[in-house]
N, C-alpha and C positions, 0 to 999 in steps of 0.2 A: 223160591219165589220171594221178590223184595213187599215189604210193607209198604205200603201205600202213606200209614201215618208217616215214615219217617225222613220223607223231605221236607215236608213244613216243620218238622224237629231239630233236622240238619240246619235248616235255614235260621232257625231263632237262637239255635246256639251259635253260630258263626255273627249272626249281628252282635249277638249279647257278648261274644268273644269284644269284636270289633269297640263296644262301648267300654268294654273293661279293661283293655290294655291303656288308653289314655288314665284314665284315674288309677290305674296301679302306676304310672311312672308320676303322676303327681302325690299318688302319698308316699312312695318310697321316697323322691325328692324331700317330702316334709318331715319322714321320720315315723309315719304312720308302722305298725307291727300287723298282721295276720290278725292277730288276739283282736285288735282293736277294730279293723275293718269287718270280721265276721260278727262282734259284740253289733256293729252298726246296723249292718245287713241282714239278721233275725231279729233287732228292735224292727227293722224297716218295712220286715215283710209282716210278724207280726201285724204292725198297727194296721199296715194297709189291709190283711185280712179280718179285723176286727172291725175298722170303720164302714167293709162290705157285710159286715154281720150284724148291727146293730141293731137288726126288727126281731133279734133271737136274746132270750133272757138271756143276762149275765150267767147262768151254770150249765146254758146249755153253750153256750157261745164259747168258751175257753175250748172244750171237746170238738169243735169246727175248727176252729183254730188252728188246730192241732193236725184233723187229717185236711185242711186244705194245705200250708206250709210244709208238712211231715217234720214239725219240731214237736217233740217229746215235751208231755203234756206237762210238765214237771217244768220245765224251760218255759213253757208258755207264759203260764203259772206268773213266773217270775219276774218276764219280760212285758206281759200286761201293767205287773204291779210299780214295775221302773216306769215307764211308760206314761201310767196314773199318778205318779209322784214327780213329772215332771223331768224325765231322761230325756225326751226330746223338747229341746230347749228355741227348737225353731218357732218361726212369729210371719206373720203376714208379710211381704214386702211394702215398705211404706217409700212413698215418695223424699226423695232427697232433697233437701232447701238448695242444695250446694250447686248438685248435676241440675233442678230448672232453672235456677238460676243462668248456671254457665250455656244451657240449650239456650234461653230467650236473648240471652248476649248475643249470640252465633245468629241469629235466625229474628231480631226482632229489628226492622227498618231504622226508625228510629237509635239503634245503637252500634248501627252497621255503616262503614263508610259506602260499602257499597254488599250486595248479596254473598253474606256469607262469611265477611271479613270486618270482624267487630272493630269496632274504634277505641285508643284509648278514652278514657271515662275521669273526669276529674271525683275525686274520691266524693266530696259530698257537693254538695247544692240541688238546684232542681235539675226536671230530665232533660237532656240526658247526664245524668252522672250514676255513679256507681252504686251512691244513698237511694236514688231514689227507682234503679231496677234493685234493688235489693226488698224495699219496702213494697213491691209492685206484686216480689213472690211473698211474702211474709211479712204481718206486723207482731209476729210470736218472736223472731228473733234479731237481736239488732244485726243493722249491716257490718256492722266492727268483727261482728264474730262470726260471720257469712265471707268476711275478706277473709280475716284469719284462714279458716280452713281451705278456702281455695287456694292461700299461698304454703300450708300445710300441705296440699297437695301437690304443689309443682305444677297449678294448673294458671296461676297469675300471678304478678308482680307489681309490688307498688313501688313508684317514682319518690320517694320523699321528697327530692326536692321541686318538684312540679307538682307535687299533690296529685298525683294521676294512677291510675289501675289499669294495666294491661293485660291479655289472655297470653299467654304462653305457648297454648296445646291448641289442635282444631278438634278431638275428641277429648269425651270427660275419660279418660282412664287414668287414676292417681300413678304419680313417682312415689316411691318408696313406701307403698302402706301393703302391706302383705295380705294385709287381714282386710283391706277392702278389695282388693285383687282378687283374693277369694272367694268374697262376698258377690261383687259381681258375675265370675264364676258361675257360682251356684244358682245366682236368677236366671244369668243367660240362657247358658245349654240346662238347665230345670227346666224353665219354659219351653225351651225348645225341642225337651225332650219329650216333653208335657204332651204337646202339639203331638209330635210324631206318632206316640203312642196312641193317643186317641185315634188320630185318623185309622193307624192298626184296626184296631178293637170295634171302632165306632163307626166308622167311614171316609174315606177321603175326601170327604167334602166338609168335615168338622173343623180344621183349620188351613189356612194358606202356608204353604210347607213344600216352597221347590227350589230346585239347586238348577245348579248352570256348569255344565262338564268338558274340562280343555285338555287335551294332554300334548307333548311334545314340543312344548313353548320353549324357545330360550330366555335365556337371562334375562335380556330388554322387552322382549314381549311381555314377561312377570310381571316387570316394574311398570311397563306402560299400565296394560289391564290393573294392575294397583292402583293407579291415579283414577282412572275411570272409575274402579268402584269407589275408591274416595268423594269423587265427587257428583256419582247418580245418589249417595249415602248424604251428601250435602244438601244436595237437592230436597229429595224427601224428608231430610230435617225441615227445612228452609218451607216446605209446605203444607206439613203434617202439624209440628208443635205450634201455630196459630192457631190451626183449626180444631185441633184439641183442647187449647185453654179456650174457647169460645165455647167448645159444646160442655166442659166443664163449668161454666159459666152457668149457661143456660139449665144445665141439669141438678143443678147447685143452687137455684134460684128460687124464692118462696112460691111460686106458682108454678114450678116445676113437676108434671104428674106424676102419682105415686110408681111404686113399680122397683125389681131388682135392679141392684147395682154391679156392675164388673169392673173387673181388672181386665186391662190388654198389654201387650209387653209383644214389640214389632223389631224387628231384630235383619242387619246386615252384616254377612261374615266373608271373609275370603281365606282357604285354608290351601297351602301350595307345600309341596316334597317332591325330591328329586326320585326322577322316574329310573328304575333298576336297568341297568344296560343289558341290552337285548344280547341272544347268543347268536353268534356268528349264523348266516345262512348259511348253510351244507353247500347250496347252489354254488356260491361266490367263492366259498375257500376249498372247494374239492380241486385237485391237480388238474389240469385239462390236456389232453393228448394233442400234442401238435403234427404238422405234418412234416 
């Protein structure tokens, strides 16, 4: 007689497969070892079982630890203590000068010849110029060093001899920085995995978390549906980061009522592989008897 538990068992090892085969081909690509990925993945489950432990005194709390993760108490012990000294080295995600910048270029009327499609920007004077959307996101940092790093990025280009700033890219994804590639990475599908699981756990009504399913497309069908999502992705820039910096605005403001604060992090992805060639029908390739 089969177990009853062990479909919903099948089933979370078969996703949790599915999640781990991409990030095992990203860190063999990077040079990651076994050693180092498991050192990560018992820091990870560790903390997460300790930050669920917290209403339990530190001595009885290491022994929970223990039989929820089944890491030997001894490891616990030790991975608490890396842990407490500062092994995880992650930090809040903070907003980027660089990427509001580049959103409010893309999406701010004013610096758009027409929706969507920013204009060159004379590097400094009043707005529109490139001084003075840079001072619009920030007076912590100058605009000289807000250019720099977007042409560090391969994300714009200055004219010298017109004095003028161009965008380059229609999304913020950096050229050649590995380690912000990364970075981004880990916010993106972190969040999104963030999402997933909660809905799991919590209910599916905890976050907005739905996909759109096509198979059998050809080549030009790819690329067309590619432009489309590019540009429902433009769109929702084009009317979401106004409405954003305004309720930042307003909740940011000295008359502002008390009360928590959040993070949100709104995300559009398109992920496309070639679909495995089907086997022959028996029907169409079996001999057929003539007359």
């Amino acid at each position: 007689m089969s177990d009853p538990s062990a479909a919903p068992a099948e089933a979370l090892t078969a996703a949790l497969r599915q999640l781990l085969v991409p990030l095992a081909r990203l860190a063999l690509a990077r040079g990651l070892t076994h050693a180092t990925l498991d050192e990560l993945l018992k820091q990870t489950l560790v903390q997460v079982a300790d930050d669920a432990l917290q209403a339990l005194p530190p001595h009885r709390r290491a022994s929970r630890v223990t039989t929820t993760t089944g890491i030997h108490r001894r490891e616990v012990t030790r991975l608490l203590q890396v842990l407490r000294e500062g092994g995880d080295q992650s930090a809040p995600a903070q907003r980027s000068h660089a990427s509001e910048l580049f959103a409010h270029w893309r999406s701010d009327a004013a610096y758009c010849s027409r929706p969507g499609v920013p204009r060159s920007l004379p590097r400094q004077g009043p707005a529109p110029s490139f001084e003075a959307l840079a001072q619009g996101i920030t007076r912590d940092v100058h605009p000289r060093s807000l250019l720099d790093e977007l042409v560090r990025l391969g994300l714009a280009e200055v004219d010298e001899a017109q004095d003028t700033v161009r965008l380059l890219r229609e999304t913020f994804v950096p050229l050649g920085d590995d380690a912000r590639l990364v970075q981004v990475l880990g916010r993106n599908v972190g969040s999104h995995l963030q999402a997933a699981v909660d809905n799991v756990l919590l209910g599916p009504s905890s976050h907005l978390e739905q996909a759109l399913f096509a198979n059998g497309l050809s080549d030009a069908s790819l690329a067309e549906l590619r432009r489309l999502a590019q540009a429902q992705w433009q769109a929702l820039v084009d009317t979401l980061v106004p409405s954003v910096a305004a309720m930042l605005a307003r909740d940011d403001a000295p008359d502002a009522p008390p009360g928590a604060r959040h993070r949100i992090r709104l995300g559009l992805y398109t992920h496309q592989q070639a679909e495995p060639a089907l086997p022959p029908d028996p029907a169409e390739t079996a001999p057929r008897n003539t007359p």
